[in-house]
C-alpha positions in Angstrom: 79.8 -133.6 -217.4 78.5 -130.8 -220.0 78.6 -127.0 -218.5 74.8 -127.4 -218.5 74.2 -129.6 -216.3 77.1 -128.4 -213.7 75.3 -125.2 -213.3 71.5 -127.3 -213.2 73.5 -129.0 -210.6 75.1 -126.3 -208.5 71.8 -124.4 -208.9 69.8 -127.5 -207.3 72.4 -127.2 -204.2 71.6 -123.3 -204.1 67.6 -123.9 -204.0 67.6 -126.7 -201.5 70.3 -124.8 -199.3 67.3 -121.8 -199.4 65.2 -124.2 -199.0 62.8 -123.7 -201.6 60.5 -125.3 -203.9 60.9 -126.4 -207.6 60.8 -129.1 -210.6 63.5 -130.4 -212.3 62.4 -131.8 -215.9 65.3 -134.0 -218.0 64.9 -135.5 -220.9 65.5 -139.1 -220.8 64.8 -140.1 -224.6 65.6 -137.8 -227.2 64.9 -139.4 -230.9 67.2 -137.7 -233.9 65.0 -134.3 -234.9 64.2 -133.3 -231.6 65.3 -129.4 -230.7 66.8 -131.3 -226.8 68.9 -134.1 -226.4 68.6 -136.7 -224.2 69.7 -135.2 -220.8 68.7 -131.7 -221.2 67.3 -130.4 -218.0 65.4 -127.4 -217.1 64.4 -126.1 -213.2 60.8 -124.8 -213.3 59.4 -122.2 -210.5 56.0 -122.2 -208.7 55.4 -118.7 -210.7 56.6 -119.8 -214.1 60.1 -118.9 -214.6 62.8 -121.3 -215.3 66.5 -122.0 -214.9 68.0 -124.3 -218.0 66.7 -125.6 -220.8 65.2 -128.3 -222.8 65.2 -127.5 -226.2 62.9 -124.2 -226.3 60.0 -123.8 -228.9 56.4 -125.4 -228.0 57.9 -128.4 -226.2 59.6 -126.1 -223.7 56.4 -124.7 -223.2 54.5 -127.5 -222.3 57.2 -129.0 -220.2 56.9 -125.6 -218.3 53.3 -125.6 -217.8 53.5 -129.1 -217.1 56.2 -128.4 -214.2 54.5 -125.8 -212.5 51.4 -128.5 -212.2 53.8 -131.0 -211.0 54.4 -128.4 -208.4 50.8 -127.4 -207.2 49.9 -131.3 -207.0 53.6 -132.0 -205.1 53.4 -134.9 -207.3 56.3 -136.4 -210.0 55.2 -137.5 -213.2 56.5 -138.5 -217.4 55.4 -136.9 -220.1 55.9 -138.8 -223.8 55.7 -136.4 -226.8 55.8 -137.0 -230.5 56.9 -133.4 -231.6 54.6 -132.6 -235.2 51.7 -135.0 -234.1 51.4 -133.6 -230.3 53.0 -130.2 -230.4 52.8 -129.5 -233.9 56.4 -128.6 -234.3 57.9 -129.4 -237.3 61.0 -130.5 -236.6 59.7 -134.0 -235.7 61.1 -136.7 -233.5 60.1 -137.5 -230.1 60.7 -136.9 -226.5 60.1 -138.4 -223.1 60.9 -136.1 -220.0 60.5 -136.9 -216.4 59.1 -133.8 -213.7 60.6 -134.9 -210.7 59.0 -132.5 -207.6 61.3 -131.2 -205.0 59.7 -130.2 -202.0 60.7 -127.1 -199.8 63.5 -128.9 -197.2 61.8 -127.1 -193.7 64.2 -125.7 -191.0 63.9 -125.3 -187.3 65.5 -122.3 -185.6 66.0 -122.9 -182.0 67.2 -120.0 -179.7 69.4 -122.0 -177.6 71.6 -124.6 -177.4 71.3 -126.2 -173.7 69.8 -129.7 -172.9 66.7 -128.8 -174.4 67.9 -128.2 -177.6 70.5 -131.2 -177.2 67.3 -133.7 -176.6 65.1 -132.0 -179.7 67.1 -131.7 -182.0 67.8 -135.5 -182.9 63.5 -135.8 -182.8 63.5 -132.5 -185.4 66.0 -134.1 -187.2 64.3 -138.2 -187.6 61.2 -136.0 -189.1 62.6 -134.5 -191.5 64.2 -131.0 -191.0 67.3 -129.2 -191.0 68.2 -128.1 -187.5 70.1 -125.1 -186.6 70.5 -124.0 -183.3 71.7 -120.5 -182.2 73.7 -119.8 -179.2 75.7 -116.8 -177.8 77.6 -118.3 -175.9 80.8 -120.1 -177.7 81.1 -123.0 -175.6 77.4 -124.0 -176.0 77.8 -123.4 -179.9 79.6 -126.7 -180.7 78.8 -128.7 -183.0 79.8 -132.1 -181.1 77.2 -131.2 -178.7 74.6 -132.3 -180.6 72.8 -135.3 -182.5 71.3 -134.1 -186.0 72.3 -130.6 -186.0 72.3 -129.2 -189.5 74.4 -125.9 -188.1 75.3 -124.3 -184.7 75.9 -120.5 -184.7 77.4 -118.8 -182.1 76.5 -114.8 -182.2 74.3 -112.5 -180.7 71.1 -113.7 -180.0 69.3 -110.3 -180.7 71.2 -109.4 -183.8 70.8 -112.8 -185.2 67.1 -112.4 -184.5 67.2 -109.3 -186.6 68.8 -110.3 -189.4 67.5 -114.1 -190.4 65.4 -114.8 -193.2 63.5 -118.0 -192.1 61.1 -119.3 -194.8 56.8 -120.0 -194.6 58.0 -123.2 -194.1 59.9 -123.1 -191.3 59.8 -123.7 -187.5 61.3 -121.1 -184.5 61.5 -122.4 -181.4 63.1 -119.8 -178.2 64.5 -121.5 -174.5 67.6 -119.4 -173.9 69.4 -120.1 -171.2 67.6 -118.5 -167.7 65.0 -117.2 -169.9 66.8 -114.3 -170.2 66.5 -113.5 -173.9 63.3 -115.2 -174.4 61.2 -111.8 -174.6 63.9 -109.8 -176.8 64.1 -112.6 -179.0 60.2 -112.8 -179.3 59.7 -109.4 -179.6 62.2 -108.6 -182.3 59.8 -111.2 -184.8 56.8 -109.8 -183.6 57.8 -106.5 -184.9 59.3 -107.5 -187.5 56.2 -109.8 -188.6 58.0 -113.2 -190.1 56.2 -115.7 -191.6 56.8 -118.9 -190.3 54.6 -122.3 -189.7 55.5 -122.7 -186.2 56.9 -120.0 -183.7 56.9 -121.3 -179.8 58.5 -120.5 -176.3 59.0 -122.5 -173.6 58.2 -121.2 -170.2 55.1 -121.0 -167.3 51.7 -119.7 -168.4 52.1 -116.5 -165.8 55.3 -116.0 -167.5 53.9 -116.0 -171.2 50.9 -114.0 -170.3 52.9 -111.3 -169.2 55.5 -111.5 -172.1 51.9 -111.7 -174.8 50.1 -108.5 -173.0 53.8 -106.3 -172.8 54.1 -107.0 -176.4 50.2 -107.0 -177.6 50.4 -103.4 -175.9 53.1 -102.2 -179.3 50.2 -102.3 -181.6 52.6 -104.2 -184.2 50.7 -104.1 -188.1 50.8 -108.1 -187.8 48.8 -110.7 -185.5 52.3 -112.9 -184.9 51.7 -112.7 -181.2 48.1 -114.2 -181.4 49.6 -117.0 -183.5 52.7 -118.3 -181.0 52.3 -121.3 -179.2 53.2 -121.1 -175.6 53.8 -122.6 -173.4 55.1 -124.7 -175.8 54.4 -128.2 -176.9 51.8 -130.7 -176.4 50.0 -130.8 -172.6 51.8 -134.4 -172.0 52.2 -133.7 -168.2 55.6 -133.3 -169.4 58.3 -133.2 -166.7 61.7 -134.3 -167.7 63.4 -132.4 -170.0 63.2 -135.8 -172.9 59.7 -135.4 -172.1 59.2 -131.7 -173.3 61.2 -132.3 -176.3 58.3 -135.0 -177.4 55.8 -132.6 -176.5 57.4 -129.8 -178.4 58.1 -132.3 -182.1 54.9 -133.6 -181.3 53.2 -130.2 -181.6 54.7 -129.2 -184.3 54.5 -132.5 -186.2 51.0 -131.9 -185.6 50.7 -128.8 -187.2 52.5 -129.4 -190.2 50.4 -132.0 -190.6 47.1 -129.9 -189.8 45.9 -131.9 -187.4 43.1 -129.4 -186.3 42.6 -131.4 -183.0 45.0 -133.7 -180.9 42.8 -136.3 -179.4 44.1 -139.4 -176.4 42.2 -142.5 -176.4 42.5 -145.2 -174.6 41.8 -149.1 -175.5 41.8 -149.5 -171.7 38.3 -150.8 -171.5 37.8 -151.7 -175.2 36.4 -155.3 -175.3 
């Protein structure tokens, strides 16, 4: 394999590990005149920049502006060019390239790795993300403990709150064990205003309207409080701890789907 595409490769592995979003244009026909040979890859950002290359010149440009609308339509496509007729180069030949869209890969944080976690954690993990669950207490942070895990980490709950860099994309979810680090936890991303797509915590409403009105009364810049979703999950009449777990990855299925409003019906008395 040529040095180019090793470090396309080992790039690729980087972004989806950081779970971010991107384009990967190769060449997969490459006719004799053309300034990129068949194979030729190039990464292309949401903003512009790039990472590779496939040849430079006018068709590098067009492949670029090509990628970036691959990426705003989250949609893969070919492009076919005839270098002096299409992109007036004058070199000649033709090339045929294929945009292939890589979507962001989201994660789910949860604060605590008890049964709860143990029965969500397969359900985050059939949709579609990458779970990691944080504990502080070593002998809950094993790995074996649980279905679908993408990563346990054992360490401090409140450092660890401090010091991770979830993306837009991603989900927090906070049931330590006894409650006991719920508020820390909570409070540390309120003042420290991440931007997430889903941030809940599990507990009784009395509960949660006390933790919301202690920390409403910091005055933090952002509105993160307003926008947490607790008690969490769905109102299932949830009781067993398998049922909250559907009510929580039903939630947030929900609102990564934008579903504005989660309606039951019943065929009971449909004729």
């Amino acid at each position: 394999m040529e040095k180019h595409s090793v470090e396309i490769f080992n790039k690729i592995n980087e972004l989806i590990g950081e779970g971010k979003e991107f384009a990967l244009a190769t060449i997969i026909k490459a006719s004799a005149g053309s300034p990129g040979r068949t194979g030729f890859k190039i990464l292309v950002f949401k903003d512009g920049s790039t990472f590779g290359t496939v040849g430079g010149g006018e068709l590098e440009f067009q492949t670029v502006q090509n990628a970036v609308k691959v990426i705003e339509k989250q949609k893969s496509k070919t492009l076919d060019y005839k270098l002096t007729e299409d992109l007036k180069m004058a070199c000649g030949g033709r090339v045929e390239l294929f945009i292939e869209y890589f979507a962001p890969i989201k994660k789910a944080w949860l604060f605590g790795g008890g049964h709860m976690a143990q029965a969500l954690t397969p359900l985050l993990d059939s949709v579609g993300f990458n779970v990691i669950v944080i504990d502080n207490r070593k002998e809950f942070a094993q790995k074996d403990r649980f279905n679908g895990v993408s990563e346990v980490i054992n360490k401090d709950y409140l450092e660890f709150a401090e010091e991770f860099t979830p993306s837009t994309d991603d989900s927090v979810i906070i049931f330590t064990h006894g409650h006991t680090y719920d508020y820390d936890i909570l409070n540390i991303l309120c003042k420290r205003g991440i931007d997430i797509k889903y941030l809940g915590v599990i507990g009784a409403k009395n509960k949660i309207k006390m933790i919301k009105e202690k920390i409403s009364a910091f005055n933090y810049k952002n509105d993160l409080i307003n926008e947490v979703y607790a008690p969490v999950g769905l109102n299932i009449a949830r009781r067993t701890t398998s049922e909250i777990a559907i009510a929580i990855a039903a939630e947030i299925v929900a609102i990564y789907n934008n579903v504005t409003e989660i309606q039951f019906m019943s065929k009971k008395n449909e004729k």
